[in-house]
SETINU-578252 format. One record per atom (N, C-alpha, C): residue number from 0; atom name; residue in three letters; chain; y, x, z. Coordinates in steps of 0.02 Angstrom, whole numbers, plus 32768, in hexadecimal, padded with zeros to 4 digits. Layout:
REM residues N
+-----+----+-----+----+------+------+------+
|   i | at |  aa | ch |    y |    x |    z |
+-----+----+-----+----+------+------+------+
| NUM | CA | ala |  A |    Y |    X |    Z |
...
+-----+----+-----+----+------+------+------+
//
This chain:
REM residues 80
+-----+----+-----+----+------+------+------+
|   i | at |  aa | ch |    y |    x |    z |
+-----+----+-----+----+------+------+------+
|   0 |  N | unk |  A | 8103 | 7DBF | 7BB5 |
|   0 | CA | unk |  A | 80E0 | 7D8E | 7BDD |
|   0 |  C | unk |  A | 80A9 | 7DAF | 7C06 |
|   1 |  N | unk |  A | 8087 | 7DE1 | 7BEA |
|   1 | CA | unk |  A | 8051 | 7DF8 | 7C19 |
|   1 |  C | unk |  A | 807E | 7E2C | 7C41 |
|   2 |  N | unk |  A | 80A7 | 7E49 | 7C37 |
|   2 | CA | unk |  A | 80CD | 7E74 | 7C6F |
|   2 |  C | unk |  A | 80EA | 7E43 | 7CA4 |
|   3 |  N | unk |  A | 80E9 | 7DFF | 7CA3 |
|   3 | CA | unk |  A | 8101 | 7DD1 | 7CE6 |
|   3 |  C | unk |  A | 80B2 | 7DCE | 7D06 |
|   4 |  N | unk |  A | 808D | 7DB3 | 7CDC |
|   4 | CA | unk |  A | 8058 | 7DAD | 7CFE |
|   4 |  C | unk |  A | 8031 | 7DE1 | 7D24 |
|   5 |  N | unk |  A | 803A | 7E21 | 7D17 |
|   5 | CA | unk |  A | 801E | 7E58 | 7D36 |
|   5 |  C | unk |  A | 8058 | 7E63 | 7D6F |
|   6 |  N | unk |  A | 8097 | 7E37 | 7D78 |
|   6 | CA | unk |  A | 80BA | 7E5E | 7DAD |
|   6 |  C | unk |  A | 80B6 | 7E26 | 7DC4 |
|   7 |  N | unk |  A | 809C | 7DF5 | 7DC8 |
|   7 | CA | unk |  A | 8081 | 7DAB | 7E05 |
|   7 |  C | unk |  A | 8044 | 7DC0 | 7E28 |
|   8 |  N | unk |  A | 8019 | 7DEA | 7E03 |
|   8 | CA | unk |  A | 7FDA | 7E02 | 7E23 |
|   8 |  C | unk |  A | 7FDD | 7DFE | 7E79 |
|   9 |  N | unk |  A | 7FC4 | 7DF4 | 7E99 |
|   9 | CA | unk |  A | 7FC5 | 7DF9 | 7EDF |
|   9 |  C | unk |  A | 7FAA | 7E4E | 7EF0 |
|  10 |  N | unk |  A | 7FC1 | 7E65 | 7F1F |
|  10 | CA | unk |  A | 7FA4 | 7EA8 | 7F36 |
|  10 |  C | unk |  A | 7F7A | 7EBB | 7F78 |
|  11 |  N | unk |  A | 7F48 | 7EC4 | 7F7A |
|  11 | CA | unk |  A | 7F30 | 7ED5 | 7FB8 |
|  11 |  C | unk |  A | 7F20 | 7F15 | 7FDD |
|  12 |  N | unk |  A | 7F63 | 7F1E | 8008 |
|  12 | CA | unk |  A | 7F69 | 7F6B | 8029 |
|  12 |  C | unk |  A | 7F2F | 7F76 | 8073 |
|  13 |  N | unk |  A | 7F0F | 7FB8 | 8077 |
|  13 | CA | unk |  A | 7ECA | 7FD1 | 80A6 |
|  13 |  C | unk |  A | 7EE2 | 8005 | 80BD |
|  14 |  N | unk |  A | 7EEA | 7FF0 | 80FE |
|  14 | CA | unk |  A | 7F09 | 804C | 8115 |
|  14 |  C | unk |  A | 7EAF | 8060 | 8138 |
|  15 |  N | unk |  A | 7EA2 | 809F | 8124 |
|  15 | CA | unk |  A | 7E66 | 80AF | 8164 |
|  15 |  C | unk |  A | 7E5B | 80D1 | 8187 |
|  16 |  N | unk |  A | 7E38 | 80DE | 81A9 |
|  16 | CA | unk |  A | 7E20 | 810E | 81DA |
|  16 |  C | unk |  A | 7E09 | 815F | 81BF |
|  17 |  N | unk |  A | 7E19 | 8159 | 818B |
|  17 | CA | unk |  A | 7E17 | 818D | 8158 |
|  17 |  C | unk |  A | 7E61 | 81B8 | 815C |
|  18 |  N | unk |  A | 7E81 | 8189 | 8153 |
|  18 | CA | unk |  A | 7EE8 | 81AC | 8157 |
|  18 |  C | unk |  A | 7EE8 | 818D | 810E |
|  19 |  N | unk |  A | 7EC9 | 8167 | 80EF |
|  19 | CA | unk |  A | 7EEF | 8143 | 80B2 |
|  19 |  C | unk |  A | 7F02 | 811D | 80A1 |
|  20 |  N | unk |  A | 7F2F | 8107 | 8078 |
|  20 | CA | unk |  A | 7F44 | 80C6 | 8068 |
|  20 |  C | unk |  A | 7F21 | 80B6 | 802C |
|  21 |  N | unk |  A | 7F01 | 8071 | 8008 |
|  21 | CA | unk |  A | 7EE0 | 805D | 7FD9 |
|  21 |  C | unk |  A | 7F01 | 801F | 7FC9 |
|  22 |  N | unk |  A | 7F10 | 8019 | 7F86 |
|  22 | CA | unk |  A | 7F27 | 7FCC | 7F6C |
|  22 |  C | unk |  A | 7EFC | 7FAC | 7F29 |
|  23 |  N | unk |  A | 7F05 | 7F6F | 7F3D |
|  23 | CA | unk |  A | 7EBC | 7F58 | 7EFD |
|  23 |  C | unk |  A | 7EF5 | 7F28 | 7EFA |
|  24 |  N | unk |  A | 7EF1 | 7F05 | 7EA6 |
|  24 | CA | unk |  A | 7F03 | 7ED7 | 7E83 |
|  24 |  C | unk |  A | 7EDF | 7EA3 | 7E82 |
|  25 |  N | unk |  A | 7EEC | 7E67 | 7E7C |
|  25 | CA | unk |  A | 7EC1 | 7E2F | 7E8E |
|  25 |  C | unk |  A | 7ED7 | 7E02 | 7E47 |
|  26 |  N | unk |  A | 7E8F | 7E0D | 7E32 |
|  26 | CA | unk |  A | 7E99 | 7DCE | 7DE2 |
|  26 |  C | unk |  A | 7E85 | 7D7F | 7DEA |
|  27 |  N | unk |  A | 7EA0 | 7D66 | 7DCC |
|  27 | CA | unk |  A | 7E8D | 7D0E | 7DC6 |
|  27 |  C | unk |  A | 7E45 | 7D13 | 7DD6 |
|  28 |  N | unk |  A | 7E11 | 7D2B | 7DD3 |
|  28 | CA | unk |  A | 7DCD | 7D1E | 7DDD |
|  28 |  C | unk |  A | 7DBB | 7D37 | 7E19 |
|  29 |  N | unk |  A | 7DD9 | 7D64 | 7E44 |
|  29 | CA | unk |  A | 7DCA | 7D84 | 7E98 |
|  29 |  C | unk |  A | 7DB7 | 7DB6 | 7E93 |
|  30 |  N | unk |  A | 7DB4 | 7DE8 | 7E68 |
|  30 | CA | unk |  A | 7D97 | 7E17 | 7E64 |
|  30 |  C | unk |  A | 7DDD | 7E4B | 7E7B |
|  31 |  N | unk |  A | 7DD4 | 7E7E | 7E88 |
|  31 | CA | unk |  A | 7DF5 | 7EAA | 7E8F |
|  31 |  C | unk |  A | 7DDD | 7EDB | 7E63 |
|  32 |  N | unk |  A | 7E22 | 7F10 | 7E5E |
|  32 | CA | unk |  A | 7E24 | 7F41 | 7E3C |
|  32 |  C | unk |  A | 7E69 | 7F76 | 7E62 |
|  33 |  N | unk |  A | 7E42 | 7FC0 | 7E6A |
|  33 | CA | unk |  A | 7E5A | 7FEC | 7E87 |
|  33 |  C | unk |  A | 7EB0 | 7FF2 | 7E64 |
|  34 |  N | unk |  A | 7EE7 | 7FFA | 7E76 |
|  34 | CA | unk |  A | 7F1D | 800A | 7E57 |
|  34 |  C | unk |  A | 7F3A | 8058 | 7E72 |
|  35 |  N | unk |  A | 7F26 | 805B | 7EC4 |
|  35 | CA | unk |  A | 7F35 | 80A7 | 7ED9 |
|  35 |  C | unk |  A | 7F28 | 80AB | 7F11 |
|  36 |  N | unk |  A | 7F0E | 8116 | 7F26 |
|  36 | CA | unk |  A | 7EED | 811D | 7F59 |
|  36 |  C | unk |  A | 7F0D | 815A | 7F6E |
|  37 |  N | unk |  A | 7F23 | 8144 | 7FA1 |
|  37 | CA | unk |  A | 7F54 | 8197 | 7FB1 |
|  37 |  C | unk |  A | 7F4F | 8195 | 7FFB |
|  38 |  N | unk |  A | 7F4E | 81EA | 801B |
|  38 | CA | unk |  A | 7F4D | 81FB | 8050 |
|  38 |  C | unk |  A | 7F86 | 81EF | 806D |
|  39 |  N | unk |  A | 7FA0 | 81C6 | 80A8 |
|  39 | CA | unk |  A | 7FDF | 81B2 | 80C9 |
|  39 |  C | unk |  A | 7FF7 | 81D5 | 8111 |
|  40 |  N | unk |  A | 7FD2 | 81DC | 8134 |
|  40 | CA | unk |  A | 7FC4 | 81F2 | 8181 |
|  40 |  C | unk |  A | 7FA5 | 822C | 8173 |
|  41 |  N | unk |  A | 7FA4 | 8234 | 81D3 |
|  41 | CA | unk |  A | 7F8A | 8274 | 81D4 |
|  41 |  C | unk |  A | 7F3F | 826D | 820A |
|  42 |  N | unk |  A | 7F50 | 8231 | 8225 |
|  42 | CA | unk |  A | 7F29 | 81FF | 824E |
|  42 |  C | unk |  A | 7F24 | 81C4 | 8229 |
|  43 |  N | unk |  A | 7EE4 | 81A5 | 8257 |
|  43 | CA | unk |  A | 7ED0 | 815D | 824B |
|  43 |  C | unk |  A | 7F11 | 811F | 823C |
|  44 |  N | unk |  A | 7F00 | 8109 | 81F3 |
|  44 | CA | unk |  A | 7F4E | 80D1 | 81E4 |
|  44 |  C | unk |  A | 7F35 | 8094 | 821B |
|  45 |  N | unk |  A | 7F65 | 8072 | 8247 |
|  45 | CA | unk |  A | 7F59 | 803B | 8261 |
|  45 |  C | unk |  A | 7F83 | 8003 | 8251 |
|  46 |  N | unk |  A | 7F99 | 8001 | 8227 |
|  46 | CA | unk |  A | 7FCA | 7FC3 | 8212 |
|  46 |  C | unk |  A | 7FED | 7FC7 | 81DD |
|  47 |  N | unk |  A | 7FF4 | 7F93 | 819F |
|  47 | CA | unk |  A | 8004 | 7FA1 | 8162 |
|  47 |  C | unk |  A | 8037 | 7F5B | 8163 |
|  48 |  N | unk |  A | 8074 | 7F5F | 813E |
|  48 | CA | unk |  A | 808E | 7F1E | 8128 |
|  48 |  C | unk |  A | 80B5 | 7F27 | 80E4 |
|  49 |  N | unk |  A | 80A8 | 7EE6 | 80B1 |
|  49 | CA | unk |  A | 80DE | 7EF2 | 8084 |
|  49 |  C | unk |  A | 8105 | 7EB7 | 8082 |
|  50 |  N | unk |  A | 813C | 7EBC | 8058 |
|  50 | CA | unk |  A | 8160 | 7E78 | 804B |
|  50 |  C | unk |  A | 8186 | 7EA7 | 8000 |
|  51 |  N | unk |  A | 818A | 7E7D | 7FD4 |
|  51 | CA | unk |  A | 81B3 | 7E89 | 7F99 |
|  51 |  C | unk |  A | 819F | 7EB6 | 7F7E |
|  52 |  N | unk |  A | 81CE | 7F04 | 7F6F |
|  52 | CA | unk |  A | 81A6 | 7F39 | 7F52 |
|  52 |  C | unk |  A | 8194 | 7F61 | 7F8E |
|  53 |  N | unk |  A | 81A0 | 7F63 | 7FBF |
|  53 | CA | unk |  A | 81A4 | 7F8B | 7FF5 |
|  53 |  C | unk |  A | 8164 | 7F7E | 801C |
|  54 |  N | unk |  A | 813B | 7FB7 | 8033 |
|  54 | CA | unk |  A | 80FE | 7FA7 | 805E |
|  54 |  C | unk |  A | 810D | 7FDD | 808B |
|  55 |  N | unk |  A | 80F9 | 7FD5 | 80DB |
|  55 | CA | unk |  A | 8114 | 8008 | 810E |
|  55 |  C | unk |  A | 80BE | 8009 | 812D |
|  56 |  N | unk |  A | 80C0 | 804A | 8158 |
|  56 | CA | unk |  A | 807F | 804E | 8175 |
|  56 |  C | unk |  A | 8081 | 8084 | 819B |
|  57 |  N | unk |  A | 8069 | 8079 | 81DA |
|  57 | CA | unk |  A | 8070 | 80AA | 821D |
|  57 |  C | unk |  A | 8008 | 80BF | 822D |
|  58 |  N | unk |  A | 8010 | 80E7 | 824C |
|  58 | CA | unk |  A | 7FE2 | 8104 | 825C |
|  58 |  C | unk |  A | 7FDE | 812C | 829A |
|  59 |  N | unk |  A | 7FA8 | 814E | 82B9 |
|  59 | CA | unk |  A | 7FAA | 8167 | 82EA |
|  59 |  C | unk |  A | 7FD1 | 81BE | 82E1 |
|  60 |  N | unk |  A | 7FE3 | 81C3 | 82C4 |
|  60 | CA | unk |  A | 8012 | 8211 | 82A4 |
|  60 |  C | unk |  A | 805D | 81E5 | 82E1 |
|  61 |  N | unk |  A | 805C | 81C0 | 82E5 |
|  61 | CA | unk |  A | 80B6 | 81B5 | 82F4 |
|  61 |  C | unk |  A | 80D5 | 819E | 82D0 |
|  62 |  N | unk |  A | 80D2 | 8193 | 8290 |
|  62 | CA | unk |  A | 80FC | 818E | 824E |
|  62 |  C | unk |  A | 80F9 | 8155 | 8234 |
|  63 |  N | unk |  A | 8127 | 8137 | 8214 |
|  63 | CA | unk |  A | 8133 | 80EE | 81EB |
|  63 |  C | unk |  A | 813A | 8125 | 819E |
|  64 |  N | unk |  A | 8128 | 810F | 8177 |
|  64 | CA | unk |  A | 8136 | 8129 | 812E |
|  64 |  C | unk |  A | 8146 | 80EB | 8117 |
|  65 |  N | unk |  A | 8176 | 80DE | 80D3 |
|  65 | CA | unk |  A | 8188 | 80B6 | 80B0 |
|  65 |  C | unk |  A | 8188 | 80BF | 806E |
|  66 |  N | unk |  A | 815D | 808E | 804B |
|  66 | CA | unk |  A | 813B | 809F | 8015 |
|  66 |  C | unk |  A | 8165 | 8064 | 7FCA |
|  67 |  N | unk |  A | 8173 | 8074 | 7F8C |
|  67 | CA | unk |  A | 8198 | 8044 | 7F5B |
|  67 |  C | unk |  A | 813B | 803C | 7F32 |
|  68 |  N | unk |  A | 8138 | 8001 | 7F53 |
|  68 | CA | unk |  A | 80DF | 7FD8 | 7F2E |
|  68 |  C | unk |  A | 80E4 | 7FDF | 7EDB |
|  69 |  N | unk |  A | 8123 | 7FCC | 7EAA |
|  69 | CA | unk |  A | 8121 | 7FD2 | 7E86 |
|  69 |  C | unk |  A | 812F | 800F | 7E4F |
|  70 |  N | unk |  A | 8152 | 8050 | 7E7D |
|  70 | CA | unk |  A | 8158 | 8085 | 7E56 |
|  70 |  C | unk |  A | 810D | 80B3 | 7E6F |
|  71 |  N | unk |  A | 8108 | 80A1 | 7EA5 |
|  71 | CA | unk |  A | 80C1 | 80BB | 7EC6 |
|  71 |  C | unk |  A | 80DE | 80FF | 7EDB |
|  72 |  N | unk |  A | 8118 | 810A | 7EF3 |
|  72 | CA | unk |  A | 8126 | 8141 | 7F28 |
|  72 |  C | unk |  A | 813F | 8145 | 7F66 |
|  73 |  N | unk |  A | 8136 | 8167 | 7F7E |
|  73 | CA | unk |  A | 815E | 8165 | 7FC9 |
|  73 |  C | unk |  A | 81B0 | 8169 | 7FE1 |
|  74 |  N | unk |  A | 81C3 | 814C | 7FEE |
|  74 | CA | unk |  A | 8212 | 8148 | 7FF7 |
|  74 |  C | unk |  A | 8228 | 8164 | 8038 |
|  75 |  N | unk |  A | 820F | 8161 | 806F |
|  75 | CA | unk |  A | 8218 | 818A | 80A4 |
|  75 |  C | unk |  A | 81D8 | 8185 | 80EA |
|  76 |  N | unk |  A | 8208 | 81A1 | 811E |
|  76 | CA | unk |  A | 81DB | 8186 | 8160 |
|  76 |  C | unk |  A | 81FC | 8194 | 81A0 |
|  77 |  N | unk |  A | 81D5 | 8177 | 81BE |
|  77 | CA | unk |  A | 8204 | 815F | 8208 |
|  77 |  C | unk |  A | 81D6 | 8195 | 8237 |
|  78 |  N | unk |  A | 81F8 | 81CA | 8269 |
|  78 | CA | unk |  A | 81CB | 81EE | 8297 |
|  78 |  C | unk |  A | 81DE | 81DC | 82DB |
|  79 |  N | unk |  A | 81B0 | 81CD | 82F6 |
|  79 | CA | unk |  A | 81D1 | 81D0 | 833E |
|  79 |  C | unk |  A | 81F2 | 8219 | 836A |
+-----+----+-----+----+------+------+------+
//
């Protein structure tokens, strides 16, 4: 029962001006809590999206990377 409830958690993905991607977990009370912080780009991230397990995110590098939210690794990327 608590392994459903930790995978309903909502997630909130931060690409920044840094080149990183950041995701916080969001509990019944609003608080957040860090889940992962990893360098993505090589340039400034400008756009992040997820749906399901899958979160994608482009940046000023050229590149789409494609990320699995729930194993927390990278699955590929798109170059122009």
């Amino acid at each position: 029962m608590a392994d459903a409830a930790k995978a309903a958690a909502p997630v909130l993905v931060v690409g920044t001006y840094e080149r990183t991607l950041c995701g916080f977990e969001m509990d019944g009370a609003g608080s957040l809590k860090p889940i992962f912080h990893a360098p993505a780009h090589l340039g400034p991230i400008k756009a992040v999206a997820a749906a399901g397990k899958f979160m994608v995110s482009g940046g000023n590098d050229e590149e789409i990377r494609i990320f699995n939210i729930k194993r927390r690794v990278e699955v590929g990327a798109l170059m122009r």
